[in-house]
N, CA, C and O of each residue as an XYZ file, in Angstrom:
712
protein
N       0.043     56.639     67.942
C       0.867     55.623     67.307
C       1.273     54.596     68.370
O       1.465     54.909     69.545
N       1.387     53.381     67.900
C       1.571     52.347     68.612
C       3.294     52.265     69.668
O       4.323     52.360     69.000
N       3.402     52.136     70.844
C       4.116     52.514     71.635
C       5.372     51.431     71.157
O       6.458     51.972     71.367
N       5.462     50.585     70.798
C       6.310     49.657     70.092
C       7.027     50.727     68.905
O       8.198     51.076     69.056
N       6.519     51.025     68.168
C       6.782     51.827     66.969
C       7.666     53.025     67.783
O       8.858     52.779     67.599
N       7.535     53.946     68.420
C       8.074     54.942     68.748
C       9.182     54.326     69.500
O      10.198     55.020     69.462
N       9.284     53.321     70.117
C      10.366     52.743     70.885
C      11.514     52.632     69.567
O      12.558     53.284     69.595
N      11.181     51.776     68.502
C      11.843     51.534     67.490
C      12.437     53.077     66.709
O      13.578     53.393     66.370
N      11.075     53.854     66.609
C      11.969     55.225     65.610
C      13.084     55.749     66.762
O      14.066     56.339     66.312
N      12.990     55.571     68.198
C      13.396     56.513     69.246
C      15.088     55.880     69.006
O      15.978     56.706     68.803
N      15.440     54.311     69.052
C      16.219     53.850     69.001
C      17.104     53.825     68.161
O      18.315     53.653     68.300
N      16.176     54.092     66.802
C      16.913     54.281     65.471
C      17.572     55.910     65.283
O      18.649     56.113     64.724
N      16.811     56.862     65.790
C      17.145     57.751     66.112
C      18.693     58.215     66.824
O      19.765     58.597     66.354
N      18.170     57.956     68.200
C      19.236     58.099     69.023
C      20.524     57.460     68.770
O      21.428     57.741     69.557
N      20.754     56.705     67.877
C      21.396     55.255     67.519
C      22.280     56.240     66.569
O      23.454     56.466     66.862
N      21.555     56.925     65.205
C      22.485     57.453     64.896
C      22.348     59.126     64.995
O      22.428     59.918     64.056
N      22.160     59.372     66.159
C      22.573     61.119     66.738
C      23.850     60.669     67.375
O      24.902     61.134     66.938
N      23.866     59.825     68.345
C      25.206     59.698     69.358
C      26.277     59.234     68.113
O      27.263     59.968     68.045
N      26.221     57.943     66.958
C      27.119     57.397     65.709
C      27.742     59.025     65.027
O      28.907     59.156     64.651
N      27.158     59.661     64.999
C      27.284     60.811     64.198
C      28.130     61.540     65.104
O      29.339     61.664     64.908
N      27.513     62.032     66.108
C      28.427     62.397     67.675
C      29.923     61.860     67.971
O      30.844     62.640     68.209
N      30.104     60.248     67.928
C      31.443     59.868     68.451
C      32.007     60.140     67.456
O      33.050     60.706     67.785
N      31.886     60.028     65.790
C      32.540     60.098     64.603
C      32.768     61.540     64.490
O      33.586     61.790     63.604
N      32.247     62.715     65.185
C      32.795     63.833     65.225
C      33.915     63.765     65.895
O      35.061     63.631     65.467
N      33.478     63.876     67.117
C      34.484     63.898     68.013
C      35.802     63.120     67.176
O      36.704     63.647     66.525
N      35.555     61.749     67.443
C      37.089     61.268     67.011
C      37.944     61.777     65.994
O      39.167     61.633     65.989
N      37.092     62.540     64.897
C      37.640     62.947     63.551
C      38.099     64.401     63.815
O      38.713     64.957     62.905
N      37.831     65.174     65.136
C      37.906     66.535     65.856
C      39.431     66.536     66.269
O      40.278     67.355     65.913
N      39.660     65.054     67.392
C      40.521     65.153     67.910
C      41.549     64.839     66.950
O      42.666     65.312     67.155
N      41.304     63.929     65.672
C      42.348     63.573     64.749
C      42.582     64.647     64.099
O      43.209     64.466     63.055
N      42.157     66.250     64.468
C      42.329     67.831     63.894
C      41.921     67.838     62.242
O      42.643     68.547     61.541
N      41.109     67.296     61.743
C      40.318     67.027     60.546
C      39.433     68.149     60.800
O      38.340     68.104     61.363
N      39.987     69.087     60.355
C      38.820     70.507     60.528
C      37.635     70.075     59.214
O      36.573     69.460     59.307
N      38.019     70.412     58.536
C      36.596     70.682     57.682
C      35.553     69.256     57.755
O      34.327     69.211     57.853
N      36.332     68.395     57.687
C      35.376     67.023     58.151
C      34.798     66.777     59.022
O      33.838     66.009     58.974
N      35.374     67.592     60.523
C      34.552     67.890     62.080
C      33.288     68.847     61.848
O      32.303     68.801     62.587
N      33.415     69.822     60.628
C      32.629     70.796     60.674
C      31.255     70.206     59.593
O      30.172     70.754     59.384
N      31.675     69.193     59.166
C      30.716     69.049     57.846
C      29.536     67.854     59.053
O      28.325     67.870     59.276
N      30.604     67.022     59.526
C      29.845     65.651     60.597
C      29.032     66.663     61.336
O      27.853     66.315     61.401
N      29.368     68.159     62.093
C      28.945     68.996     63.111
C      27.329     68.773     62.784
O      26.417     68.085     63.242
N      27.562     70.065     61.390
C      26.298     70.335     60.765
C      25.268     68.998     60.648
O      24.274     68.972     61.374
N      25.414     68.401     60.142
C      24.597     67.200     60.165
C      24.129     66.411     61.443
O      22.984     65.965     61.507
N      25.012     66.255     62.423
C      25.282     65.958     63.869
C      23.615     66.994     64.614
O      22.632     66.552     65.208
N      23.961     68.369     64.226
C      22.757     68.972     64.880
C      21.765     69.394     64.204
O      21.065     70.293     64.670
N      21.517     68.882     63.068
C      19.837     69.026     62.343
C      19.667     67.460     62.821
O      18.490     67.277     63.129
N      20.188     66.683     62.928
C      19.889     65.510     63.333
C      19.247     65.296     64.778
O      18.322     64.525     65.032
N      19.940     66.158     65.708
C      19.381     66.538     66.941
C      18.449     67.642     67.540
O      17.966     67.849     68.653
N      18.408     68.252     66.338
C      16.792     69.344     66.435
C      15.670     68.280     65.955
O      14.560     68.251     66.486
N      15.999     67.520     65.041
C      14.994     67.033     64.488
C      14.390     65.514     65.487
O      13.232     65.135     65.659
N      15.325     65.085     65.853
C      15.050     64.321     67.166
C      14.747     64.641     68.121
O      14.136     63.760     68.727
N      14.956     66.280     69.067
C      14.077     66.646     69.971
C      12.735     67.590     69.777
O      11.977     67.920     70.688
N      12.606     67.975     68.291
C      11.163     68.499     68.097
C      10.291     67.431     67.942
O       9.284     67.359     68.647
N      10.601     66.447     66.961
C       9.578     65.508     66.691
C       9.383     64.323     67.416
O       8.415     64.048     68.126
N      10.441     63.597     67.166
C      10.559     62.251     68.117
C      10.188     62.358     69.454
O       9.100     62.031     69.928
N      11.105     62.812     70.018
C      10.760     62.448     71.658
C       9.807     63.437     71.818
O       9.540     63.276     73.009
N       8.855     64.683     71.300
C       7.722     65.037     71.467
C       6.610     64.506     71.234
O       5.508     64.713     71.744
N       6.974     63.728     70.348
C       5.738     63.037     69.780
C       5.972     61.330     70.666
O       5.853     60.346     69.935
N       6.131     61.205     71.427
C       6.906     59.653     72.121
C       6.426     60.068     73.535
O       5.644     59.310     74.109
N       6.767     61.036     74.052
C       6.346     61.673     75.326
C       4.694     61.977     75.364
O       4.064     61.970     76.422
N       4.221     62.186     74.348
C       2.830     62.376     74.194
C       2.073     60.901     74.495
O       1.124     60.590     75.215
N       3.017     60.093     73.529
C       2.026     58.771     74.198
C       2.464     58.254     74.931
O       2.125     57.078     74.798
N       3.645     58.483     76.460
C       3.569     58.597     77.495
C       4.735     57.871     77.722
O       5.084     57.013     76.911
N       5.480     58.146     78.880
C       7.189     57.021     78.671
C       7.201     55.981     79.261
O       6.423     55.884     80.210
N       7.714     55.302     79.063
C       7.561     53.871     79.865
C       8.908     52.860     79.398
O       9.683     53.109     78.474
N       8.950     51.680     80.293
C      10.164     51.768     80.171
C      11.019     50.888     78.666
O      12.217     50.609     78.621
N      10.059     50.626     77.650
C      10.244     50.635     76.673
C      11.018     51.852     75.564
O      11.657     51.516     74.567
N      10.819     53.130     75.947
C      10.941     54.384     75.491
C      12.466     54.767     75.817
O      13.285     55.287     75.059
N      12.656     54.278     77.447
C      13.878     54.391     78.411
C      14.749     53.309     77.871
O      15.930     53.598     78.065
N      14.588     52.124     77.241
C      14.865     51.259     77.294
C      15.725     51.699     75.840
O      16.932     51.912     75.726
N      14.748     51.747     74.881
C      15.167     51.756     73.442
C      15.949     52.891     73.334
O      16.739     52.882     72.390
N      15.935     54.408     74.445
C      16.921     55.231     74.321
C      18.592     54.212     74.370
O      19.239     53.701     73.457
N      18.779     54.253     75.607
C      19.177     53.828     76.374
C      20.349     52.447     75.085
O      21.579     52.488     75.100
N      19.736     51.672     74.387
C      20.414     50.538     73.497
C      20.606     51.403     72.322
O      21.638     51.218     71.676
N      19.813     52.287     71.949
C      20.303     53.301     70.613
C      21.353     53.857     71.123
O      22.190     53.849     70.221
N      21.902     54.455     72.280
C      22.662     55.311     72.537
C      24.068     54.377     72.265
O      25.026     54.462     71.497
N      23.655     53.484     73.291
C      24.943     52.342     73.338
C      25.610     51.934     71.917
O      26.792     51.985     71.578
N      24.596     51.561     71.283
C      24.802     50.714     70.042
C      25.031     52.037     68.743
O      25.353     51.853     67.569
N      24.807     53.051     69.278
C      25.331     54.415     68.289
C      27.023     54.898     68.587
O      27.787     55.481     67.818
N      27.294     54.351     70.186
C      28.578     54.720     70.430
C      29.679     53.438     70.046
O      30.901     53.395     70.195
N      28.881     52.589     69.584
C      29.929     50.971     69.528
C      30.249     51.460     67.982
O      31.362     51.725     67.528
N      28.905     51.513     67.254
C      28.911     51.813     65.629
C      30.061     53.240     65.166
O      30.798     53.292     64.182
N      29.872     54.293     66.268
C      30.811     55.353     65.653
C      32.119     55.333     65.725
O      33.024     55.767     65.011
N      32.031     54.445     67.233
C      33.732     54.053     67.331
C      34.021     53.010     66.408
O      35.243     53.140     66.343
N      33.698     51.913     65.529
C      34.057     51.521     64.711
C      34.180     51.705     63.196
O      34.916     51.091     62.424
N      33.120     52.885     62.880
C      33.236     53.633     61.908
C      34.611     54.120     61.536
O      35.416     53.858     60.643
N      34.534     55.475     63.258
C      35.760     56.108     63.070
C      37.212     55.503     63.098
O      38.046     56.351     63.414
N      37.693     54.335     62.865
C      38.481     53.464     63.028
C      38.724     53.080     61.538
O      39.793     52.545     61.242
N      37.827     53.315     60.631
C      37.747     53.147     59.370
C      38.319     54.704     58.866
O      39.195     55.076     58.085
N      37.300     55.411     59.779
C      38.011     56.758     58.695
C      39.268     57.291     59.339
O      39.639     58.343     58.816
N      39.874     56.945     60.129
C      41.238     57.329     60.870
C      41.746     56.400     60.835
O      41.325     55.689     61.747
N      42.791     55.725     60.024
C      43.536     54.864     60.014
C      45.009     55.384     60.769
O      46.044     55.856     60.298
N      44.534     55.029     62.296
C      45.741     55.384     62.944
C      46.913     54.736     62.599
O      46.838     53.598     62.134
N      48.230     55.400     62.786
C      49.689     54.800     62.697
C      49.858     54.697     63.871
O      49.403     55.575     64.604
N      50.537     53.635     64.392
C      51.567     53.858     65.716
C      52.602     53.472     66.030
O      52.910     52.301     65.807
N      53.563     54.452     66.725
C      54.912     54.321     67.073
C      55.141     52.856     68.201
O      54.425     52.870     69.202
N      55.967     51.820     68.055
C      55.580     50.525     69.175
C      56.983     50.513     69.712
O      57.980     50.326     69.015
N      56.981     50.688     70.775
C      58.273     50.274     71.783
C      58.649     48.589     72.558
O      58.058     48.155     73.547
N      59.423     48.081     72.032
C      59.626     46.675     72.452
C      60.756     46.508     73.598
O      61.899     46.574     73.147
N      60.658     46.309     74.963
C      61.669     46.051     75.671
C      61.888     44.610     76.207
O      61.237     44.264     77.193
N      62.643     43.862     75.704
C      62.614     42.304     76.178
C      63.674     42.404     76.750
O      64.517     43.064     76.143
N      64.217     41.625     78.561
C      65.430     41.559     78.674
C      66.248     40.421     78.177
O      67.409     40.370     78.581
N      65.860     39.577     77.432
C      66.745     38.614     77.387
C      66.539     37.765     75.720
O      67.131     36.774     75.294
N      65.362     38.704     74.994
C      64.841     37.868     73.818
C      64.423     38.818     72.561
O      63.556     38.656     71.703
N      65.291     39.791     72.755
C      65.341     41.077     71.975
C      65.548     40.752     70.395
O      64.840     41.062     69.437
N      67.091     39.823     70.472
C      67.461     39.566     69.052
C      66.290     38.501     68.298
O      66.209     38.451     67.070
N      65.463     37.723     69.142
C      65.228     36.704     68.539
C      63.729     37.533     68.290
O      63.329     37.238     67.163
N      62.934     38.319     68.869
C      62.167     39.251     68.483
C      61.798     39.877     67.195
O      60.807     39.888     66.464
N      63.529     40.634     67.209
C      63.870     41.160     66.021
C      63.866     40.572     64.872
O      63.065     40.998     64.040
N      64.607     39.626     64.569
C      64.602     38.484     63.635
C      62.943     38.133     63.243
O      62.596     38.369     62.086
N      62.015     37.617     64.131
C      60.955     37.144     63.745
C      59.779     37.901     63.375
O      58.883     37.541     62.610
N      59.937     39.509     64.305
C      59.043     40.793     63.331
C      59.515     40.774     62.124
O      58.563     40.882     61.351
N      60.783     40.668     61.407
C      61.394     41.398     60.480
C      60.696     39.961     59.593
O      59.985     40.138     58.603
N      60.970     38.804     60.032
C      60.041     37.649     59.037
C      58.982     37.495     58.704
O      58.678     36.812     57.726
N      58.029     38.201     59.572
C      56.974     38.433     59.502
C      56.520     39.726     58.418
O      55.529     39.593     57.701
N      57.416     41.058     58.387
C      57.463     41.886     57.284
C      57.333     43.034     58.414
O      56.314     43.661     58.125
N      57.775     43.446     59.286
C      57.427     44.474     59.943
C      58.970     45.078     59.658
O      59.983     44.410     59.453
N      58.850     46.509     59.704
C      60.091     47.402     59.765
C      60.348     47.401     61.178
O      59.686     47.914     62.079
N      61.584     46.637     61.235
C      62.285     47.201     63.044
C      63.480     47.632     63.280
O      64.444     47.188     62.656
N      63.579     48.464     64.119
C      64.885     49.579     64.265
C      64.933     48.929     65.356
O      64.000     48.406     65.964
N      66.488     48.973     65.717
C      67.020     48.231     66.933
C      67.974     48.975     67.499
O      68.967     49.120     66.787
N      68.011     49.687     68.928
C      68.874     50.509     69.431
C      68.718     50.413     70.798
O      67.652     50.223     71.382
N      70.246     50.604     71.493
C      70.380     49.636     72.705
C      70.460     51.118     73.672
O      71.082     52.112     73.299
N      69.792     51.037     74.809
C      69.584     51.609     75.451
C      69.911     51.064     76.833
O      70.369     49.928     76.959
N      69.600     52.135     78.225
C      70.385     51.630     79.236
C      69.368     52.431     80.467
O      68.830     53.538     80.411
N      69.355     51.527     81.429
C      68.434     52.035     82.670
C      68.950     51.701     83.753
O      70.075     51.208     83.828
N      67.875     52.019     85.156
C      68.493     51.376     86.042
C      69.211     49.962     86.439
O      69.912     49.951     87.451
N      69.094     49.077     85.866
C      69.133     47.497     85.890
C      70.125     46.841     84.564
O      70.311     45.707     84.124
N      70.716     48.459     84.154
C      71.587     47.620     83.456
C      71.243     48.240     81.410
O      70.372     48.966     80.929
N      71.932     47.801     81.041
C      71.762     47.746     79.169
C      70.743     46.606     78.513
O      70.629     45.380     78.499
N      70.113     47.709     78.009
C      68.948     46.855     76.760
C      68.712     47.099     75.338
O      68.943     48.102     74.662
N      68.320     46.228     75.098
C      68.094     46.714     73.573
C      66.425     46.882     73.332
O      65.529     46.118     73.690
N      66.347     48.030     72.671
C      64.761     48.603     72.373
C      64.410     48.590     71.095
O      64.914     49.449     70.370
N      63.589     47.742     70.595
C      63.004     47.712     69.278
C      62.071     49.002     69.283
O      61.360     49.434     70.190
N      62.284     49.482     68.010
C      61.312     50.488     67.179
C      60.316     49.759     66.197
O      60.784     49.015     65.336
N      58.957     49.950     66.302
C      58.474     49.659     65.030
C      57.272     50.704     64.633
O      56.630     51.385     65.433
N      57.145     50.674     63.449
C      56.272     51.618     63.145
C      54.574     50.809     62.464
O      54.630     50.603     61.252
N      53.452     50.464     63.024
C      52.573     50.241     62.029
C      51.238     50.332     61.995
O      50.819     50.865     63.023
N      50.294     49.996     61.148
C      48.876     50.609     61.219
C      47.966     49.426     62.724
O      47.866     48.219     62.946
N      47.463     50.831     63.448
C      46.600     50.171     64.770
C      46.434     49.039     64.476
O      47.038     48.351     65.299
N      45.799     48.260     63.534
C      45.044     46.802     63.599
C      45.646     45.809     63.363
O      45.372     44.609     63.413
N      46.911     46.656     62.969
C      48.300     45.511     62.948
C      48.788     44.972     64.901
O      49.287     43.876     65.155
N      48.590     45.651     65.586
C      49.296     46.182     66.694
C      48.712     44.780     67.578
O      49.427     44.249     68.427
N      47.773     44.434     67.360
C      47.369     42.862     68.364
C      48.227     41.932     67.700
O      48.885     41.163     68.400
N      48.317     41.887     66.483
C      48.819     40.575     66.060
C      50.524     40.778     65.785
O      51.149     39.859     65.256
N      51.212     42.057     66.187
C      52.698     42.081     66.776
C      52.760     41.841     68.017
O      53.651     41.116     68.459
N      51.840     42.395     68.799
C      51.665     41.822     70.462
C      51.847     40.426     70.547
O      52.816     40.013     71.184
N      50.761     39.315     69.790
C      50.916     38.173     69.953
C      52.303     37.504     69.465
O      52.843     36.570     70.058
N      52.919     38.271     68.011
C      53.820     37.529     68.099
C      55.067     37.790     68.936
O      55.914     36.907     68.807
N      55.365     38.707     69.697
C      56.191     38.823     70.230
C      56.037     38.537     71.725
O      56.996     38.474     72.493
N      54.610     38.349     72.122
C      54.781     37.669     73.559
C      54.338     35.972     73.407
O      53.800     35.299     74.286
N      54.777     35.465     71.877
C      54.998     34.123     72.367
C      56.053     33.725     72.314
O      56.311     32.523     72.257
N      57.234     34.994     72.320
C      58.553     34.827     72.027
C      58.763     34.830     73.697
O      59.050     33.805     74.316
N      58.581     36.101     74.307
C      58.904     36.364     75.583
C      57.638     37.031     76.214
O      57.305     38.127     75.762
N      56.712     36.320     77.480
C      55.421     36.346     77.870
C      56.085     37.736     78.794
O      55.245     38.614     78.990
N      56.959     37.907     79.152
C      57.208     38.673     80.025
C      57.931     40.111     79.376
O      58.740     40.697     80.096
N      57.670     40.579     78.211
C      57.904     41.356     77.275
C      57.262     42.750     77.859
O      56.236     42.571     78.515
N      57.758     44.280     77.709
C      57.044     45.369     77.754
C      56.811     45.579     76.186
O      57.680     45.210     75.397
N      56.039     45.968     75.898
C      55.426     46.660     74.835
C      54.790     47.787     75.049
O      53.840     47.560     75.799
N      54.883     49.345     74.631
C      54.294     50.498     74.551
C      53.982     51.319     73.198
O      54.671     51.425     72.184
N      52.833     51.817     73.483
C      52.910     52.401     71.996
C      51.952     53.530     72.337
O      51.161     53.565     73.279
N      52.266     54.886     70.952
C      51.633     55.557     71.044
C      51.103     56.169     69.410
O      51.744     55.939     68.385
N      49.653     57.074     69.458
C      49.928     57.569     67.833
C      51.046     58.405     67.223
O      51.888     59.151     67.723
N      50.822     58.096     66.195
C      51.579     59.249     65.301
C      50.809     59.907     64.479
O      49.970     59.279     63.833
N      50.996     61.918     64.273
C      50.555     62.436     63.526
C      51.640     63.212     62.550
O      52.712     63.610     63.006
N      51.341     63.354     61.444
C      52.206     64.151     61.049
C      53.363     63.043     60.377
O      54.437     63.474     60.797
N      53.631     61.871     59.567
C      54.309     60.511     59.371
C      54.625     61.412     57.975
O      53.882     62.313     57.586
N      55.836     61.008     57.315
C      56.609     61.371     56.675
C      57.761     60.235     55.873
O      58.850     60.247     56.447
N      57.699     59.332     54.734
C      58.692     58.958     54.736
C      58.663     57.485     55.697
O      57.826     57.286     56.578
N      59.696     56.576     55.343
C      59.799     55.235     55.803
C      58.982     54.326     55.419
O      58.094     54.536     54.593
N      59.260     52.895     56.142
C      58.556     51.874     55.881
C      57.519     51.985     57.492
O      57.690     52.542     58.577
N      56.181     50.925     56.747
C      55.385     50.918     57.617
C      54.596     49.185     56.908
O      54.346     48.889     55.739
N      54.452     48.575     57.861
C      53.894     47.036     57.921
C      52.434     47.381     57.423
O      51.699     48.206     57.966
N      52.084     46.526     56.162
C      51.001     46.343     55.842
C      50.283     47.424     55.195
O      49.074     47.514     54.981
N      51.677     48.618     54.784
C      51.233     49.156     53.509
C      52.241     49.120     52.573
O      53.423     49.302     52.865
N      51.708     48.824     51.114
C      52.313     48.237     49.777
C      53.219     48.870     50.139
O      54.145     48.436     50.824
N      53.021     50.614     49.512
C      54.194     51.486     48.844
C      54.385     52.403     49.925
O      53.462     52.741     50.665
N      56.123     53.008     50.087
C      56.535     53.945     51.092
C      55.617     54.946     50.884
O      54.980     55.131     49.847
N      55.549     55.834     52.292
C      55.169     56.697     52.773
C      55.814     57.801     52.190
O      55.551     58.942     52.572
């Protein structure tokens, strides 16, 4: 078979063994048991069947760096595709920490116009008393609270982390409570 052709099945291949691969994993670590186990199964008939046939039959008509090549962009372009998959099927929440020293209230005010839920509670460190915004909302919300709050104050901390296990409250950019 024509060495072009096997470059292409090799790519398409590998492309989605690794897609199948990161979408485990991520859905593993999000503790989605039976959904880690169902992606598993499929994950490795997918990869028996890619190292009996494919790359046996690819190696036969000899490697070159077309073969290396098309691994190599399947792999890549299988790990871009699963991480954006899994981003679809894990609709992360996250907890966002706002520390401004001097532009807290006006922060507050303009998340809350915008429609975001923010909790406001004043806290205290080395350098004195602050006030720390709480907000709660879905990952893809999380760039476009960044932007609006560092064109309030460029010199803003912002931290955030997931949440598992959400219960109850408001959350930005979904209709109905939790």
């Amino acid at each position: 078979m024509n060495i072009l052709l096997w470059s292409l099945i090799i790519f398409v291949s590998i492309l989605v063994q690794v897609l199948t691969g990161t979408v485990r994993l991520i859905v593993m670590v999000k503790n989605k048991k039976f959904l880690t186990v169902i992606i598993g199964f499929f994950e490795s008939a997918i990869a028996l069947a890619i190292a009996i046939t494919v790359i046996s039959n690819a190696v036969r008509e000899g490697i070159n760096i077309y073969i290396i090549l098309s691994y190599a962009a399947g792999f890549a372009l299988g790990l871009f595709v699963g991480m954006q998959i899994s981003q679809l099927i894990c609709k992360d929440i996250l907890s966002i920490n706002i520390f401004s020293r001097s532009r807290s209230e006006e922060i507050e005010k303009s998340l809350r116009e915008k429609g975001f839920g923010v909790t406001g509670y004043d806290g205290s460190g080395k350098d004195g008393n602050i006030k720390v915004l709480h907000i709660i909302c879905k990952r893809n919300n999380f760039d476009e609270l960044k932007s609006y709050v560092k064109e309030i104050d460029p010199k803003v901390l912002v931290t955030s982390h997931s949440l598992e296990g959400l219960s109850g409250g408001f959350i930005y950019d979904i209709k109905s409570r939790i």
